[in-house]
Backbone as CSV, one residue per row, in Angstrom:
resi,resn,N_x,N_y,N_z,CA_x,CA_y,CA_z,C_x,C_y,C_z
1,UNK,-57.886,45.405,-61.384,-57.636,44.236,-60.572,-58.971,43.607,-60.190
2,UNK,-59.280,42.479,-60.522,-60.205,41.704,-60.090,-60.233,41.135,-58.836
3,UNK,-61.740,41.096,-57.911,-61.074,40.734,-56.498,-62.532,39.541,-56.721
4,UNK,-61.820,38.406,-55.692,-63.072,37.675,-55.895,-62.670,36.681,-54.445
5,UNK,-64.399,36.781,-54.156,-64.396,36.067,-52.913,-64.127,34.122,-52.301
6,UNK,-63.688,34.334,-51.446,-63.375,32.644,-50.691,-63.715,32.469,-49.837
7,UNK,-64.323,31.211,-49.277,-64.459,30.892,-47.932,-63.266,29.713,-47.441
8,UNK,-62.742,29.884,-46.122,-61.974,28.531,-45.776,-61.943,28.159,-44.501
9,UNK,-62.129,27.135,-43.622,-62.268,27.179,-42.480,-61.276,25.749,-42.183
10,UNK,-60.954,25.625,-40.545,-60.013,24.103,-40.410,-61.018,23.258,-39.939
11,UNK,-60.550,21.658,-40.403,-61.216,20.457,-40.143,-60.314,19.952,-39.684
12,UNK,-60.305,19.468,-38.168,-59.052,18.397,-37.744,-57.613,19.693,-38.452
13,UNK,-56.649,18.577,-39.045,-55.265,19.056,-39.429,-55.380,19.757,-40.654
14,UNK,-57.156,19.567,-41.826,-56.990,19.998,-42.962,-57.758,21.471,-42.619
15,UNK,-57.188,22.212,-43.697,-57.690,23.546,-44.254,-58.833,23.188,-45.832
16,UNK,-59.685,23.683,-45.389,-60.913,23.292,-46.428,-61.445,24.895,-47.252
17,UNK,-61.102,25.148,-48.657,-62.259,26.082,-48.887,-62.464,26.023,-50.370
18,UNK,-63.370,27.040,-50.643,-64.313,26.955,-51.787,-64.368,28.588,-52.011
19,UNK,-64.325,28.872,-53.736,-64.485,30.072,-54.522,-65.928,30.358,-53.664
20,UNK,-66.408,31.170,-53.609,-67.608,32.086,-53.261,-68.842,31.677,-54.529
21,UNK,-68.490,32.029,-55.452,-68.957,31.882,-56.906,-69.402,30.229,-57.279
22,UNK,-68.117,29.835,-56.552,-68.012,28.175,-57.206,-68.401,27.489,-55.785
23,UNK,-69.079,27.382,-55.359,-69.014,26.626,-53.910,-69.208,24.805,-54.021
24,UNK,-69.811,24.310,-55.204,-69.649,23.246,-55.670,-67.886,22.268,-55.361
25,UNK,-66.496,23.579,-56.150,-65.582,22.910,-56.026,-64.841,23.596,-54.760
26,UNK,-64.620,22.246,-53.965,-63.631,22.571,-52.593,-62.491,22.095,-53.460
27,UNK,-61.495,22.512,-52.328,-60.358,22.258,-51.860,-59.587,22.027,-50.768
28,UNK,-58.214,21.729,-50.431,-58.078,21.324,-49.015,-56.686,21.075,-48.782
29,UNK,-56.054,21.337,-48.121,-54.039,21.832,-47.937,-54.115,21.022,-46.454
30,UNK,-52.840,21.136,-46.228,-52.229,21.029,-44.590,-52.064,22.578,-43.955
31,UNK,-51.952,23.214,-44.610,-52.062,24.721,-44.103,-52.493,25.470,-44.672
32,UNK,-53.018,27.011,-44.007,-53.813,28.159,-44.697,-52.983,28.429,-46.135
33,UNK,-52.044,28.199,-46.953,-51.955,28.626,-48.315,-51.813,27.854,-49.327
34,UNK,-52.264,26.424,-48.681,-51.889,25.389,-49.708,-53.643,25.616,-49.834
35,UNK,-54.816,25.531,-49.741,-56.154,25.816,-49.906,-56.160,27.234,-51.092
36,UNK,-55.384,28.062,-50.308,-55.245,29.553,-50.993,-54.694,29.225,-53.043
37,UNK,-53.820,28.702,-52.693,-52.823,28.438,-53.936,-53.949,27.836,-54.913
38,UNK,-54.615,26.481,-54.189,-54.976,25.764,-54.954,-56.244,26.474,-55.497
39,UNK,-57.168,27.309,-55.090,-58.097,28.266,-54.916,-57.612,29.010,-56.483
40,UNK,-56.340,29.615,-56.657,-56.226,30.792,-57.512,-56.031,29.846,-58.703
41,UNK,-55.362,28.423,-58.689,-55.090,27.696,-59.922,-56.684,27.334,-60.444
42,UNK,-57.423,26.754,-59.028,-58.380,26.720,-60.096,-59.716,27.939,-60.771
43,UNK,-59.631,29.069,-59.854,-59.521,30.052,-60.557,-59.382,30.209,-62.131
44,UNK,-58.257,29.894,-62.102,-57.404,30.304,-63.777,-57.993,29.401,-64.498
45,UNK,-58.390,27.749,-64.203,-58.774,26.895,-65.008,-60.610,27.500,-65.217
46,UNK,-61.280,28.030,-64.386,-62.208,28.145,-65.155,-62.580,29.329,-65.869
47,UNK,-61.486,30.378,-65.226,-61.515,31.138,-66.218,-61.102,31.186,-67.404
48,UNK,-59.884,30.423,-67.768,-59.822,29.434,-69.087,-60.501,28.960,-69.854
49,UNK,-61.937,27.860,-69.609,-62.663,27.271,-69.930,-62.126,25.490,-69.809
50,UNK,-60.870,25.586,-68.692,-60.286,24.359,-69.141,-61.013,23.007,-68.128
51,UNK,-62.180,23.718,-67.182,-63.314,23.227,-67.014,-64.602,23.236,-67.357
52,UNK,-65.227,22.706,-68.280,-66.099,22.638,-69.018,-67.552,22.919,-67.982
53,UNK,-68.510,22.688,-68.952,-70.344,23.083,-68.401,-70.362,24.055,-66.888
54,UNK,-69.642,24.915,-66.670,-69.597,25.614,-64.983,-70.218,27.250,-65.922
C-alpha cells in the first residue's frame, strides 16, 4: 500500500489542498472530502502520465 502525503487547510467556506510531492497543483471543495477526492483523482492522473512534463 502506498501512502502519500497532503496538506489542506479552510479559506472562508472553501477547503484548499495540495499533494505534498505536488504542491504546485491545488485544489479546493465546499467540504473536507470534496479537496480529499479531488486530491486522489489527481493522484491517478499523474501517476498515469495523463499530465505531462511533472
Amino acid at each position: 500500500m502506498k501512502t502519500t502525503k497532503y496538506t489542506f487547510w479552510q479559506d472562508g467556506e472553501f477547503f484548499i489542498g495540495f499533494l505534498n510531492d505536488y504542491p504546485d497543483y491545488e485544489t479546493q471543495g465546499y467540504s473536507k472530502d470534496e479537496p480529499f477526492e479531488n486530491l486522489k483523482s489527481l493522484l491517478a492522473d499523474i501517476e498515469s502520465k495523463e499530465i505531462p512534463f511533472i
